[in-house]
N, C-alpha and C positions, 0 to 999 in steps of 0.2 A: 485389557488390563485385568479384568478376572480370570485369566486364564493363568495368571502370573509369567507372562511374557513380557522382555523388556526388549525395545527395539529403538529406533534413534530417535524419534521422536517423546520415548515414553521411559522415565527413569523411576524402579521401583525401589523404595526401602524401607524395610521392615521398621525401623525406629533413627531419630535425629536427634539432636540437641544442639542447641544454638547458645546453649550455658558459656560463660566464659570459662569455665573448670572443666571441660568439657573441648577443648579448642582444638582437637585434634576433626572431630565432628563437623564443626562450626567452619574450619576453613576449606575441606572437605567438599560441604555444600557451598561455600562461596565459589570454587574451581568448579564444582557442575552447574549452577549457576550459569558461570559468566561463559563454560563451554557451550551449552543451552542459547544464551542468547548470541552467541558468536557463527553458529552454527548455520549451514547454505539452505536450509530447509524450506517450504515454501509453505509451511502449517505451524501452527503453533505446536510448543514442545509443555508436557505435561511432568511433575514431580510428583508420585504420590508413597507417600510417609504413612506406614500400616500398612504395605502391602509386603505378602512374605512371598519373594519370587520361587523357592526353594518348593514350600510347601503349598503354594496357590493360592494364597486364601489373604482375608483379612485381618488385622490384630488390628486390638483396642491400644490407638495411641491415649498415655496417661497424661504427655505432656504439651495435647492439642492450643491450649492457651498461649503457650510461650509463641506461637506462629501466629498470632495477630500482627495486623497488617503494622500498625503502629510500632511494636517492636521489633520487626523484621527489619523494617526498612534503615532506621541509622544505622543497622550493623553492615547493611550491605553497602550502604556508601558509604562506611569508612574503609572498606576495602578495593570495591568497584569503581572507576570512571566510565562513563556516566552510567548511572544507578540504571539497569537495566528496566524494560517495563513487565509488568507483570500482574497475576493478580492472585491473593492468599484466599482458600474459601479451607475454614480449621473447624469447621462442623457439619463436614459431610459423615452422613452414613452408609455402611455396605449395607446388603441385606440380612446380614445376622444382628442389626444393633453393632457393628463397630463404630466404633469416630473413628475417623482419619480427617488426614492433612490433603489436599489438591494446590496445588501450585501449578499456575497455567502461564505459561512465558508467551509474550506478544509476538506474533510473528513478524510483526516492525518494530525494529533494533534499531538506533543510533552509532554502530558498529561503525567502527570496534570499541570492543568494550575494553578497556586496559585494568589491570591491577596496578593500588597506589602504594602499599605497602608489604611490606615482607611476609610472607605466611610462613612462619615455621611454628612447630610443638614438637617435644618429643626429640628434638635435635633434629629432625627429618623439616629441611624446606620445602613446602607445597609450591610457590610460585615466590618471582621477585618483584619490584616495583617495573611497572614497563612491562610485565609478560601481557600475551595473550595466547588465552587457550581456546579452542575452537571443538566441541562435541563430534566426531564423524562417527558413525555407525552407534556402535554402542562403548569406542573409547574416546578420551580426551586426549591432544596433541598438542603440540604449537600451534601457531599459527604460521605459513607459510608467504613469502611474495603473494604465490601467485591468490591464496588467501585475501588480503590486503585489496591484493587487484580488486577482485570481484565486490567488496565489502564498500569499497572508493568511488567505483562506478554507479552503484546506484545513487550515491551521496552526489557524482560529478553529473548525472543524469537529471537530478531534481534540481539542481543549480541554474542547468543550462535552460532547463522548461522555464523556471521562475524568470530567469534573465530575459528570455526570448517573451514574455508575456509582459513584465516592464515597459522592454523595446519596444514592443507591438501598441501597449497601450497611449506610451509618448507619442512616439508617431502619431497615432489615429488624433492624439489633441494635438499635435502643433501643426499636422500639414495634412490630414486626414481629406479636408474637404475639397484640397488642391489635388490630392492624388484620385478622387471620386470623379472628379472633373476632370482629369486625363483618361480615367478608365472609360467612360462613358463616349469618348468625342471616337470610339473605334466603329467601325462596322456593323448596324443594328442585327439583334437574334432574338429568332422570336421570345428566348427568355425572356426578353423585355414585357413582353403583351400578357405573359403567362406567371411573371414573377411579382416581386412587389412594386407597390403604385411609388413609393418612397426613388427605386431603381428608374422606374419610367419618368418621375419629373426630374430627376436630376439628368436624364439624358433629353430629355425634351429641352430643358436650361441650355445645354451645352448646345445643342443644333441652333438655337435661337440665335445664342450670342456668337457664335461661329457665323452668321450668313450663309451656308449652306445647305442648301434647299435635296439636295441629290439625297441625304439619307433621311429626310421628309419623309419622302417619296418612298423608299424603301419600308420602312416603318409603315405606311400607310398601306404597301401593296400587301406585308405580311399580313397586318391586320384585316385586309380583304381577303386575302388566302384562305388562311386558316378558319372560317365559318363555310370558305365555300368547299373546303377538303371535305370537310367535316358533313356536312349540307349531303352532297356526295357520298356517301358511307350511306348514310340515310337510305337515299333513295334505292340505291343498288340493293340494298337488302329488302328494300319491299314497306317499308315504315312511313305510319301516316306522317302527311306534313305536320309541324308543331303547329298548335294554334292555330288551325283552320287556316290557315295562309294558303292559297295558292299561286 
């Protein structure tokens, strides 16, 4: 940014105004804006007001108050659907004593962001009710399908998570204990012996009221096993017995 380089993440301008007398400005910034938050980027996208890309340096914005957060924000929903997020910091300074303006866009959008009303000044229409414009590189464009595509699928991705954890969690209360009791009545492993005590009485339950003695036995032999594997390892490397046992 102090280099005075503008790149896609990072929009510099010397001076703004958000004045209604001034609306050629005003809607200007609502179009970078809502390209900013429209945009496929996976970082936050930066605005900063007093920066002269031309000449590199910093200028003393005169009109840093008008960018509190409070007055920004109903101009851009009366423009924007839904009011993008973002955050105003309008008393930063460079290193020489300038003020400027910082505008830091969220990298989590509610996209697309649509325009509600007509932008024009000057006879020249900036956008119509319905556009969307999307930032790529360092211009602004339409927004395309395959746009849309991509903007929908995170939207249809967090739907499907939310849906599928609903599901998961109904299930677990209406037949959760039925379905722990079928998992349990299969083939003992020794995850059993080595996992939680919670997993082992609901499989000891099952064996019980089943009548069937054969995975007892299984369970018991693992349980014998595994200290004697173990037991074994021991000795072969030469290590005293535990506890004076012999």
């Amino acid at each position: 940014m102090l280099r005075g380089i503008e790149h896609p993440s990072c929009e510099l301008k010397r001076t703004l105004s958000l004045d209604r007398g001034d609306l050629e400005d005003r809607l200007d910034f609502i179009k970078l804006l809502q390209g900013l938050a429209n945009s496929h980027g996976d970082t936050e996208c930066l605005i900063v007001v007093g920066a002269d890309q031309k000449e590199a340096r910093f200028c003393n914005v005169e009109n840093a108050d008008d960018f509190d957060p409070a007055r920004v924000s109903p101009i851009v929903a009366k423009y924007l659907s839904p009011e993008p997020k973002y955050e105003i910091f309008n008393n930063m300074r460079a290193p020489g004593g300038e003020r400027y303006v910082l505008i830091v866009m969220s990298r989590v959008q509610h996209r697309p962001i649509v325009t509600l009303v007509d932008g024009e000044a000057q006879g020249k229409l900036r956008f119509r009710p319905g556009d969307i414009w999307v930032k790529e590189n360092t211009r602004l464009r339409p927004a395309t399908r395959d746009d849309l595509d991509r903007m929908y699928e995170s939207k249809i991705d967090q739907e499907a998570t939310k849906r599928a954890r609903i599901i998961f969690e109904h299930m677990k209360a209406e037949v959760g204990p039925e379905l722990l009791s079928q998992a349990v009545l299969a083939t003992p492993v020794p995850e059993l012996l080595l996992g939680s005590r919670e997993r082992l009485a609901r499989f000891a339950q099952a064996m019980i009221s089943s009548g069937d003695p054969s995975r007892f036995k299984m369970l018991v032999e693992m349980a014998r096993q595994i200290p004697v594997e173990k037991w074994s390892l021991l000795l072969q490397r030469g290590s005293k017995t535990p506890y004076g046992i012999t």
